[in-house]
N, C-alpha and C positions, 0 to 999 in steps of 0.2 A: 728199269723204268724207261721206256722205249718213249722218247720224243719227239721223233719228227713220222711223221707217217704219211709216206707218199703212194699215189696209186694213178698210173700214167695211163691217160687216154692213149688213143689211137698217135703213134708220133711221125712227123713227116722231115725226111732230110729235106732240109731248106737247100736249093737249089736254082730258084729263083732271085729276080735284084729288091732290096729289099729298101723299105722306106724307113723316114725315119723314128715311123712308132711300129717296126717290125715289117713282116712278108705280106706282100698282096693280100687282101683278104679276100677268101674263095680257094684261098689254096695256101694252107697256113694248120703249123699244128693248133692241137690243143692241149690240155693236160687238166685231171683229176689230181688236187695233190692238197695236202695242209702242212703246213709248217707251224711248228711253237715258237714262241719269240725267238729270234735268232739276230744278229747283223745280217747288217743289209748282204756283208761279203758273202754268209755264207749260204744266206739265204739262194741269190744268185746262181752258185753254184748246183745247189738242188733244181734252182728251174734250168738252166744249163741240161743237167739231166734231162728233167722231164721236157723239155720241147727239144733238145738235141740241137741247140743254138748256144752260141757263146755272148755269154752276157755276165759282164763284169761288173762292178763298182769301183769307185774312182775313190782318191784319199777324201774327197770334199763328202761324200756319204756312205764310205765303208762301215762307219760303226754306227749307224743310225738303228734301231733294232724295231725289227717287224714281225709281225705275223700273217699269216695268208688263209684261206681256204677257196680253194679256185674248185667248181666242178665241170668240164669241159668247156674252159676257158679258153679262146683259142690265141696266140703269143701277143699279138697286136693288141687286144685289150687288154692282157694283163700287165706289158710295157706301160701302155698307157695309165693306167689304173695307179704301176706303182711308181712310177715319176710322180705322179698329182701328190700321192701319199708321204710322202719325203720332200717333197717341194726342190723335185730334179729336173732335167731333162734327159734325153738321149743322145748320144752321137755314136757313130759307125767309124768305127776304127779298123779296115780289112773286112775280116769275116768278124768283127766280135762289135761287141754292142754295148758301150762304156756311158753309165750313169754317172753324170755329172749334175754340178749345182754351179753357175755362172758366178761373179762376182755382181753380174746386176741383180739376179736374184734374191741374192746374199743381205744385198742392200734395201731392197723392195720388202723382204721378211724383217730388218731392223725398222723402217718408217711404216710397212702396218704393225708392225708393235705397238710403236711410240703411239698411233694414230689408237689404240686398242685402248692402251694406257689412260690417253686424255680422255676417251668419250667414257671410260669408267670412273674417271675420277669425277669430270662434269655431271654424271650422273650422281655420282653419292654425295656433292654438292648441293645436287639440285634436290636430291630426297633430304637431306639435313635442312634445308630451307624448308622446304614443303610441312615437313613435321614439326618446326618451329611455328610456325603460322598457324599452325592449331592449337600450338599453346596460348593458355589463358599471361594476359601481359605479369610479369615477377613484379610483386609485394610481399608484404608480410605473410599476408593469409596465405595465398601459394608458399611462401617458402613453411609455413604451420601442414598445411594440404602434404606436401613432399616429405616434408618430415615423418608426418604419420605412415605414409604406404612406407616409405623405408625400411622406417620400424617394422610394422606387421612383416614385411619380407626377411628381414631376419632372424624371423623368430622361428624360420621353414626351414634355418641352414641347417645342412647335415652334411659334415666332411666325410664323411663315409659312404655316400651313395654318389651316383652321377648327379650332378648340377647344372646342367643344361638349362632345365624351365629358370632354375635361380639366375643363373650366369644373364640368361635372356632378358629376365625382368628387372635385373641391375641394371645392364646396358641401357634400355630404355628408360629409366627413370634418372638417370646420369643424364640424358639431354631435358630432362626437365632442370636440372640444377642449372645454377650460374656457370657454370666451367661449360656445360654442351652449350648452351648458351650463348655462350660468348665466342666456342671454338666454331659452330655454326655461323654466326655473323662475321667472324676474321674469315671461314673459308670461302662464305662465299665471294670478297674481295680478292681472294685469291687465285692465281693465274695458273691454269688446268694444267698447261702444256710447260710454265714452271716448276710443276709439281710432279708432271710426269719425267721430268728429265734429273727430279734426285736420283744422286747415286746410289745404292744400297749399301750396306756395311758401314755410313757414315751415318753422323748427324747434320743435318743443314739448318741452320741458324739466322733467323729471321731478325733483324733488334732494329730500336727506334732510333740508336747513336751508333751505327754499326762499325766492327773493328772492320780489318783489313781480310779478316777471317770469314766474316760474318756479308749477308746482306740484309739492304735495306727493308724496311718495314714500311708499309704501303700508308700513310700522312692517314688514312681514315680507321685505321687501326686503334687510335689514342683516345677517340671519344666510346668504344666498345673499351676498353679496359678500363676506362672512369666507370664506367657505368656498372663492369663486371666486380671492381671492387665494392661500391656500393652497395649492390646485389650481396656480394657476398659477405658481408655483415651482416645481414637479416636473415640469410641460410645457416651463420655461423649460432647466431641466436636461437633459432629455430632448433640445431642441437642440441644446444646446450638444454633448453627448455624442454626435450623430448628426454634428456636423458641416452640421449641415440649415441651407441658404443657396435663398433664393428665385430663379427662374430670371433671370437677366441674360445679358441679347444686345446687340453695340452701346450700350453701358453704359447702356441699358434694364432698371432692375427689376420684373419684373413679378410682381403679388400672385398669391397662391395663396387662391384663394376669399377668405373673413373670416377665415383666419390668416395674412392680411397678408405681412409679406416677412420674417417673422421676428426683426427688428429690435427694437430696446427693450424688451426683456421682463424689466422692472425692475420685482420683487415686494416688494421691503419696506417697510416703514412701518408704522404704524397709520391704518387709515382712518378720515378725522371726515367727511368731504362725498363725497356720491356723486352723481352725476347720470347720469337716462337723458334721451337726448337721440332724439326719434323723429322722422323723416323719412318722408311721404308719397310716394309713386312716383306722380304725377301723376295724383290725384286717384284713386288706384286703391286696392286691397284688401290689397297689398302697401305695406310698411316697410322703413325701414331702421335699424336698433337701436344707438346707440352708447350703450356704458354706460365710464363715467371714476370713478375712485378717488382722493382727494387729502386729503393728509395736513393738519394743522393750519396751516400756513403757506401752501397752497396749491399745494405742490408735487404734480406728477400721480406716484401710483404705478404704476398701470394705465389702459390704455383699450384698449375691444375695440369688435369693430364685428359685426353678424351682421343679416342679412336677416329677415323672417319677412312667408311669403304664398309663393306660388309663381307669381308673373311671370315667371319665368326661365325656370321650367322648363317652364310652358306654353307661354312662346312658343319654347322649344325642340323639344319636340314636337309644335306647331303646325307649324313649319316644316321639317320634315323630308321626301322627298321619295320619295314611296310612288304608285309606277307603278299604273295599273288592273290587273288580274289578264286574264288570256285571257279574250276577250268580253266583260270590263265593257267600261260607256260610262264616257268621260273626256272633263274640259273641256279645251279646249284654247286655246289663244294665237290673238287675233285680230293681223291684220297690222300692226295699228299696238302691240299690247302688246309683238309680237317684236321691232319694231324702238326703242321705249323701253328694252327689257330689255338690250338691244343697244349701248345711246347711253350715257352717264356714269350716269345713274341706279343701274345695275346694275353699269358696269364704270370707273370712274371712271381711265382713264388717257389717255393723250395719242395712243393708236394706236384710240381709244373711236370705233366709226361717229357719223360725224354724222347729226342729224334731217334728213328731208328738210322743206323748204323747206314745203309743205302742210301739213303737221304741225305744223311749229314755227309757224305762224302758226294754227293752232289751240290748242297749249297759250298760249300768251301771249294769248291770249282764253276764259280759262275763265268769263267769263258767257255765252258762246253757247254753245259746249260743257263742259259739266261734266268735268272730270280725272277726276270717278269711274265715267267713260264708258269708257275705256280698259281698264281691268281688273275691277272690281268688277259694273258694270252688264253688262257682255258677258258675263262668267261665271255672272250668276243668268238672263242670259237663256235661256242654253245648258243651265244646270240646269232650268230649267221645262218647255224642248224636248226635253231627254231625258227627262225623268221625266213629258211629258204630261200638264205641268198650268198651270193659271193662275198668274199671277203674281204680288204687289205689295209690293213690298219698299222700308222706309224708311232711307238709307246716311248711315253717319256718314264724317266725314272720314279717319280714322283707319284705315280700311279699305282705304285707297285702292289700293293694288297688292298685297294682300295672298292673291290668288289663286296669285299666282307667284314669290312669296319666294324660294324655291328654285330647282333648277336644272334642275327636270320639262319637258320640256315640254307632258306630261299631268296631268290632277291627276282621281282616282277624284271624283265629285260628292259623294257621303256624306264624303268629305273634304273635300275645300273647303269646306264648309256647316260641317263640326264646325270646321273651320280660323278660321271668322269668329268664333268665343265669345270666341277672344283679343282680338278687337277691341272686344268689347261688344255684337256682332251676335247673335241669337237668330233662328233659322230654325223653321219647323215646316212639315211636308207632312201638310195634313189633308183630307178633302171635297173634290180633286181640286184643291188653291192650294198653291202654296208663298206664305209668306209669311214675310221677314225683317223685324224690328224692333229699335231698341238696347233693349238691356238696362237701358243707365240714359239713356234719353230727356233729363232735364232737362240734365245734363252734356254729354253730346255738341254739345244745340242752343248753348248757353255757350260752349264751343269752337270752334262751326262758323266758319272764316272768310268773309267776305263774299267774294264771288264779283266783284264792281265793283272791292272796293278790291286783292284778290288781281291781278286784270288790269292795274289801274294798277300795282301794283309789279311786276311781270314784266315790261311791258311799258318801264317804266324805266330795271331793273337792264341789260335785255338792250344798252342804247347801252353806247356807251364810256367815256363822260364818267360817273365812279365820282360816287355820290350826295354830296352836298353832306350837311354836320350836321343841317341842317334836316331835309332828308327823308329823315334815315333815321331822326329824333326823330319825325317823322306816321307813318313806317309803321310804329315802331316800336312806336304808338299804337292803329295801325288792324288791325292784323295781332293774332292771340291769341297765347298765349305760346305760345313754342316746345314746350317741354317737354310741353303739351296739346296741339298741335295740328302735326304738324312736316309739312302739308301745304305750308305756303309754300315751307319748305327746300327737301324733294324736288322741286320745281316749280320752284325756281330753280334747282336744280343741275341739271335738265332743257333749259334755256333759255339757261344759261349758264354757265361752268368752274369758276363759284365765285359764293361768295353774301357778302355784304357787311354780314353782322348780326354781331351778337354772340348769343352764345350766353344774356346774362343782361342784357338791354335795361331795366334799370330807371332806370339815371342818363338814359338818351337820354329814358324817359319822362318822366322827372320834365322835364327838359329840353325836353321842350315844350309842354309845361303851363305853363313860367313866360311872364309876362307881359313886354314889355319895360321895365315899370319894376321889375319884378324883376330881371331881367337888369341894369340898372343900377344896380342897390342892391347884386347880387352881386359886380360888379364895384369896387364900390367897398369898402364899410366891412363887405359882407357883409353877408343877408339871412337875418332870424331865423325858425328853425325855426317858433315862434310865427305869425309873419307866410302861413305856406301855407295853401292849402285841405286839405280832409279827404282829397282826389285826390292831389293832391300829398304829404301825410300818407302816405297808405298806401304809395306807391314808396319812401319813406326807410324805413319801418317793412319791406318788402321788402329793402334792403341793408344794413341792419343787425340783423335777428334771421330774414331767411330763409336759405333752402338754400344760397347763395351768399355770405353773410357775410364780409368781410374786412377788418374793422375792424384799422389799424394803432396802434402805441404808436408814440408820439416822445416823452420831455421837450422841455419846449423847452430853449430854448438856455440861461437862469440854473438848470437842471436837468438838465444833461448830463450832471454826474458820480453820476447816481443808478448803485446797484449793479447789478450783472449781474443778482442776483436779481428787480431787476422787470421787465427782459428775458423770463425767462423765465417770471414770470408769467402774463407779456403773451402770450408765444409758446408755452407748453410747459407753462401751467401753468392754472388755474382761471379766470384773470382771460382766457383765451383765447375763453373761452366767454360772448359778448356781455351772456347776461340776468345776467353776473357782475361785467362790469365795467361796463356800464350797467344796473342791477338797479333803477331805480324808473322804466326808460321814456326815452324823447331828450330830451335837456336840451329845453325850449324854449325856449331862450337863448343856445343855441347856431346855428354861423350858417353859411351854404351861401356860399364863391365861390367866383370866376368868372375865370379868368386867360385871355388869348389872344395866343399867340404866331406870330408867323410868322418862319420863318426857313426856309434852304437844308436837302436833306436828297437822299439818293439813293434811286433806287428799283432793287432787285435784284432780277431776277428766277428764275427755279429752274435747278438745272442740266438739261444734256439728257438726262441719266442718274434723274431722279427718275422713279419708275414713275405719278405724281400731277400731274395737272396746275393747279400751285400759284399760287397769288397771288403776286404781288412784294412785296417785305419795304422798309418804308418805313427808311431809315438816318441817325442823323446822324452828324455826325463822329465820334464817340466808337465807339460801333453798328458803324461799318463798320470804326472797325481792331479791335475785335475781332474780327469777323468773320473778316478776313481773317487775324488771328494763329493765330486759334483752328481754325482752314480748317489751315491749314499748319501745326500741331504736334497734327496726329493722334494723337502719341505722346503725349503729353501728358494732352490732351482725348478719349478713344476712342470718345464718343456720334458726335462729329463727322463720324465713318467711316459714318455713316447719309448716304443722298443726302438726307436729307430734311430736314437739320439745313444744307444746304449751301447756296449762291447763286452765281449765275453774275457772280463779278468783273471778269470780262475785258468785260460790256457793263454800264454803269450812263444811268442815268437821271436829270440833276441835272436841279433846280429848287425855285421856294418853295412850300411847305406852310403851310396854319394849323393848330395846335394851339392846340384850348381844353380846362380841366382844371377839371373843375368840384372841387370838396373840399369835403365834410361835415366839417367842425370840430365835434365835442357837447363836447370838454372841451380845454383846453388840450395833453393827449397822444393824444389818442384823435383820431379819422378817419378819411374813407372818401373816396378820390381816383381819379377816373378822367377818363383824356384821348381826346378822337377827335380825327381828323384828317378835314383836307379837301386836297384839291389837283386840279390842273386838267394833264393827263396832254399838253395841246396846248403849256404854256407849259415843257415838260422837256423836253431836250437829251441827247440820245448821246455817251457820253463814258467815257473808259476812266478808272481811277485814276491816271496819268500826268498826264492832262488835269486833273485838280482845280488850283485856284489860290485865291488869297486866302485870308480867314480859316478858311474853311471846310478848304482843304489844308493849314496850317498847324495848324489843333485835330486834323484827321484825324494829321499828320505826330508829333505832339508824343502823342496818345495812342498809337499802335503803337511808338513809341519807349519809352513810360513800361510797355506792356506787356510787351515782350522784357526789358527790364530787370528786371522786377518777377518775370518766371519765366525767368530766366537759370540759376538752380542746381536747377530743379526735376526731379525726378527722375519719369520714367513709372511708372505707377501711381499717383501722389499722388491726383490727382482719379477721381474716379468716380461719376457722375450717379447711378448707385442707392446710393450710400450714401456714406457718409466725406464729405470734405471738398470743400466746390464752388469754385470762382474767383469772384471779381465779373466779372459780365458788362460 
């Protein structure tokens, strides 16, 4: 599969003194050529060829990845063209010609961000207001009005089809409630360019009594949350009097936009502490808005949740699937994007075509061929060849198959092109070029994954032998985050049935970062938060007050009989919310260890009836007679009636595992504990449940006994995953 295909105009040795966007013009080559996504490095090197000029890249934009199609373009515009495109310049080194990117430039791309950031945000402010204003003023009857479309809208749910129209007409009718409501009148108090300067990967934390942790809540804040709890007493009614219950399938609750499942809508109290709690959507222009109410003791009265920006609903509209008209020209699918589209990427089940063999040894080499060759690169080539024009376009990772989201297999070109804004991509067709660039250049290149270390993890994942702790602590390192960059994901779910990360890789980083006299101080008496680098520093500061936060409460053991009330503190109440119960920052005194265990465990793998083809579920003995109770009293448990909750018991997989568990200790009840496993899939045995023996069939035997006993009189319906009371697993 031949990638680059170059066809060189007329070429002139450069012989003349040259400027600094190339040779004299009037006497100056030119060159016919197309490139597929490539770096910029190597890009260079091919126009090097084709104008027979030395033209390099510099560390500042060697791995920027581009594509081209020049038809006798002569050297001087194409320098020109791809400086703008990467947001570089030129400079003349000798005879060679070194693409650089200054540190003021550098700087000028961070403050038009920031400057992108505010005038988005000021916008979805000012649309939240605007669409408040047309609402009729909250009462009774409005909140009776809301209740009824609710209802009728869930009675359209179907978990089994796209939900798009639904997802849309939730959203919308969530700023008819008290929560949009309310989060509408706090935003627009709220300061644009405060908003654009949150961090991503944290929480930031708004309160009316604010810790040290925390900031202050704007004095007109107080009379919008009297008002909202109010309000939402006569919504809470308005429920109840509808009968209004969130749609459950397979005892799957599922929300209805930001009025949630219904649940809890417990109004009374006096409010003394309020907190808005705001969440960045990776690093983008949209939020996620929780605002919490809690009475003097720390009990919660309220919490709501509402979006604000419209990520949603652009990428809903982005991806929608709008055929050419009679006689337009449309892009169309190259042979290798039909047959990706084709493979799990797109249809991720067990009857999914496989890659052919050529292919699959080109994506698991994406430093020879670029992955944004496949879809992104072929599609602006195709737009330059229909629209008869030049090319040169700079691709962010994020882009990557974003031509064919959908299920066209045409897409009109002034589509596609409006389709990439989602991504960050910015097109313009002017003076006979198309030219695409990110929108926020600094960001993207921050994000971009390395192209070397992407190939070593693909190239990895794809054996059999499941990675070892170690290396999923380096790649876990080497790779960007998920949440920015989910190019690795898609690429290994390309390569392979399944991917082997966590979704929130920060214990794994911090995890190999330590040193081995670390690791043996962890292991021992425990290693003080004091004792890390500022590296290390920031991963604990990431799992205890970012987006993923799950700080647990325990007394210890001479404090066991502490009351229910700091349970629910802990869990349900003010002290839930980390900058509350660590309000002056992590102990440094507090201490990180390190446990590792090996022992027996099973490995199950999915039934033949799941539509997914699933990872095998690692079990110990306790894990597996659940399993299998909770498998067999369907009546009971009714999630279980889902294939996907199930495991194929009739064939198991014994052998030993290591489990290590690293645990964040900051105060004697408080902690953050996570375990990975390793194991070696050559050293496990086939073997049914019959087959167990020893301790391991004796704990397995003695726990499904303690189970049947324990729900001997229990009666169907008791349990139900979306709500009421759960079992211990």
């Amino acid at each position: 599969m031949k990638r680059i295909a170059i066809g060189a105009g007329l070429l002139w040795l450069v012989c003349t003194a040259v400027s600094s966007l190339g040779p004299t013009k009037g006497f100056e080559p030119t060159a016919t050529i197309t490139l597929q996504a490539t770096s910029a490095k190597q890009a260079l090197k091919a126009l090097s060829d084709a104008y027979q000029t030395r033209l390099e890249a510099t560390p500042q934009t060697a791995a920027e990845t581009v594509t081209i199609r020049f038809k006798a373009v002569p050297l001087s515009e194409a320098m020109r063209r791809i400086a703008d495109a990467v947001d570089g310049s030129w400079k003349q080194e000798g005879e060679s010609f070194l693409l650089i990117r200054t540190a003021d430039q550098q700087r000028a791309e961070r403050k038009s961000e920031f400057d992108l950031d505010v005038a988005g945000i000021r916008k979805a402010i000012q649309k939240r207001v605007e669409d408040m204003g047309k609402m009729q003023a909250w009462n009774a009857d409005e909140a009776d009005k809301l209740a009824t479309k609710v209802k009728n809208l869930v009675k359209t749910f179907n978990p089994n089809a796209q939900q798009q129209a639904f997802y849309r007409q939730a959203t919308q009718l969530s700023q008819e409630a008290p929560i949009g409501r309310a989060v509408s009148q706090i935003a627009a108090i709220m300061d644009p360019q405060e908003l654009a300067a949150v961090p991503p990967y944290y929480k930031t934390v708004w309160s009316t009594n604010p810790t040290a942790m925390q900031r202050p809540l704007p004095a007109a804040v107080a009379p919008i949350i009297e008002q909202f709890i109010s309000n939402q007493a006569q919504w809470a009614a308005a429920i109840e009097n509808h009968h209004l219950t969130a749609p459950t399938v397979g005892g799957t609750t599922y929300w209805v936009g930001d009025l949630g499942d219904f649940q809890n809508m417990e109004s009374s109290g006096k409010v003394e502490v309020v907190l808005l709690t705001v969440q960045r959507w990776n690093e983008s222009s949209s939020f996620n808005f929780e605002l919490s109410a809690y009475d003097s003791k720390g009990k919660r009265i309220a919490q709501t949740q509402s979006s604000l920006g419209n990520i949603v609903e652009n990428y809903m509209e982005s991806m929608k699937d709008v055929p050419p008209q009679p006689g337009e020209k449309g892009i169309t699918q190259t042979p290798e994007a039909a047959e990706l589209l084709a493979s799990r990427m797109a249809n991720p089940t067990q009857s999914s075509k496989p890659i052919s063999p050529a292919l699959h040894d080109e994506l698991i080499h994406p430093e020879s061929v670029d992955p944004l060759s496949y879809f992104l690169s072929s599609s602006l080539i195709q737009a330059a060849e229909l629209k008869e024009v030049n090319m040169v376009a700079c691709l962010t990772d994020n882009a990557f198959y974003s031509t064919f989201m959908g299920t066209a297999k045409e897409v009109p070109v002034d589509r596609f092109l409006k389709r990439l804004e989602y991504f960050d991509e910015a097109s313009k067709i002017a003076d006979g070029w198309l030219t695409l660039k990110p929108t926020r250049p600094y960001r993207s290149r921050t994000n971009r994954v390395d192209r070397k270390e992407l190939g070593k993890y693909l190239r990895r994942i794809e054996v059999k032998r499941p990675l070892s702790i170690e290396e999923r602590a380096a790649f876990a390192l080497a790779l960007p985050e998920p949440q920015a960059n989910y190019l690795p994901t898609v690429m290994a779910s390309l390569v392979k049935a399944r991917s082997e990360d966590n979704f929130d890789n920060n214990m794994l980083r911090l995890y190999g970062l330590t040193t081995p006299e670390q690791r043996a101080k962890m292991s021992s008496s425990g290693l003080p938060f004091e004792a890390l680098t500022d590296q290390q520093m920031e991963y604990v500061s990431r799992m205890v007050y970012g987006v993923n936060s799950n700080i647990q409460f325990m007394p210890p053991p001479q404090a066991r009989n502490a009351q229910q009330i700091d349970f629910n503190l802990y869990y349900n109440g003010l002290l839930r919310e980390p900058t509350e119960s660590l309000p002056t920052g992590i102990p440094r005194r507090g201490v990180i260890k390190l446990k590792s265990d090996s022992s027996y465990v099973v490995m199950a793998g999915p039934t033949r009836n799941q539509p997914y083809d699933m990872a095998p579920r690692e079990l110990d003995a306790n894990s597996l007679a659940w399993q299998k109770y909770s498998q067999e009293r369907i009546d009971l448990f009714p999630w279980m009636s889902d294939e996907m909750q199930k495991v194929d018991l009739t064939r198991l997989q014994f052998g030993k595992r290591l489990q290590i568990t690293i645990t964040l200790q900051f105060t004697p009840s408080l902690s953050i504990g996570q375990s990975f496993d390793e194991h070696d899939p050559d050293q496990f045995q086939t073997v049914t449940i019959d087959d167990l023996s020893g301790d391991f069939k004796k704990q397995f035997t003695d726990a499904y006994a303690n189970l049947a006993q324990a729900y001997a009189s229990a009666k169907p319906g008791t349990f139900n995953r979306g709500g009421g009371a759960n079992p211990p697993p």
